[in-house]
Structure formats: C-alpha cells, structure tokens
C-alpha positions in Angstrom: 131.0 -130.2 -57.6 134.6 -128.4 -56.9 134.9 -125.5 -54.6 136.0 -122.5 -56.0 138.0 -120.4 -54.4 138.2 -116.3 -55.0 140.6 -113.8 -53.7 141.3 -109.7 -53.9 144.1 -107.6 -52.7 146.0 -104.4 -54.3 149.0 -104.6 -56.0 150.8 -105.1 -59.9 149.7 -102.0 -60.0 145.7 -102.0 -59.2 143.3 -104.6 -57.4 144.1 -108.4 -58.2 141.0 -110.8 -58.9 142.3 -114.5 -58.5 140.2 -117.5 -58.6 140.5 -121.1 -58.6 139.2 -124.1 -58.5 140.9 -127.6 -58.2 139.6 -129.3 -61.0 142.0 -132.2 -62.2 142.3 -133.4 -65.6 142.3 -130.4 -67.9 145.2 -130.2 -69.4 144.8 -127.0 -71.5 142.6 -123.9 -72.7 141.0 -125.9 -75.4 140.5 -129.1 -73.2 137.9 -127.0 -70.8 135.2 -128.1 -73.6 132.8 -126.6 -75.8 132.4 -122.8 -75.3 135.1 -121.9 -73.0 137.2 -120.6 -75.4 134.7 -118.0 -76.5 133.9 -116.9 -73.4 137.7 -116.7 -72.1 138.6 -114.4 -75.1 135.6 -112.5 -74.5 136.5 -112.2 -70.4 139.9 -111.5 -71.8 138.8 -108.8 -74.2 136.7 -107.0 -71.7 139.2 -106.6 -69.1 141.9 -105.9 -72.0 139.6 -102.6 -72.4 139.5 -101.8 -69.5 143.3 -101.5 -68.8 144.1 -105.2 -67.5 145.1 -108.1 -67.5 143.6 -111.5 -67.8 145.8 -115.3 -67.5 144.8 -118.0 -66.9 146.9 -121.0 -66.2 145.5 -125.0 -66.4 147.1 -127.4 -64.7 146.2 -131.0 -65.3 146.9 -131.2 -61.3 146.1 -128.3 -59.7 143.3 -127.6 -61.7 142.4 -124.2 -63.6 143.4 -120.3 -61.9 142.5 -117.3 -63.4 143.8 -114.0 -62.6 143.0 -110.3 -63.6 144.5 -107.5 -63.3 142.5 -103.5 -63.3 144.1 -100.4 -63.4 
C-alpha cells in the first residue's frame, strides 16, 4: 500500500485540493487500469460544474497528483 498524501490552502483564485501518492510505474491516464478513466472524467466533470478545475499529472516516477481547483 502507498501513502497518500492530501493538501489545502487558498489561492488560483479559491481553495486548492492536492493529493498524491507515489506510485511508480504508471506512465499515463489510460495506464491507471480499468475504470479510472471513467471515474476521472466524471471527478473532472463534477468539479468542471462547479467552477473548477481538475489535472491530474502521472509520472512514471513520481507517481500520480491530482489537483482541483473551486471557485
């Protein structure tokens, strides 16, 4: 199991939701497996209608970070 790590703080405009984990290998969105890509559009779609922003960013070394941005 890989920690996950998961961070707030104001700023670009609202409050900033970062987490991480350092999960190596994954070398893109598709590569996350079954499912995932489904439920990141969806993530992405909710916060999208809310006002936000969602990226994520994969790494095959420093694993996989999501952030998200609300108004």
């Amino acid at each position: 199991m890989h920690p996950v790590r998961i961070a707030t703080a104001a700023g670009h405009g609202g409050v900033v939701l970062t987490m991480a984990t350092a999960v190596p290998g994954y070398r893109s969105e598709p590569g996350l497996g079954p499912g995932c890509g489904l439920s990141i559009e969806s993530a992405r779609r909710v916060v999208e209608a809310h006002g936000g922003t969602f990226r994520i960013h994969v790494d095959v070394v420093s694993g996989v970070g999501v952030e998200v941005v609300l108004p």
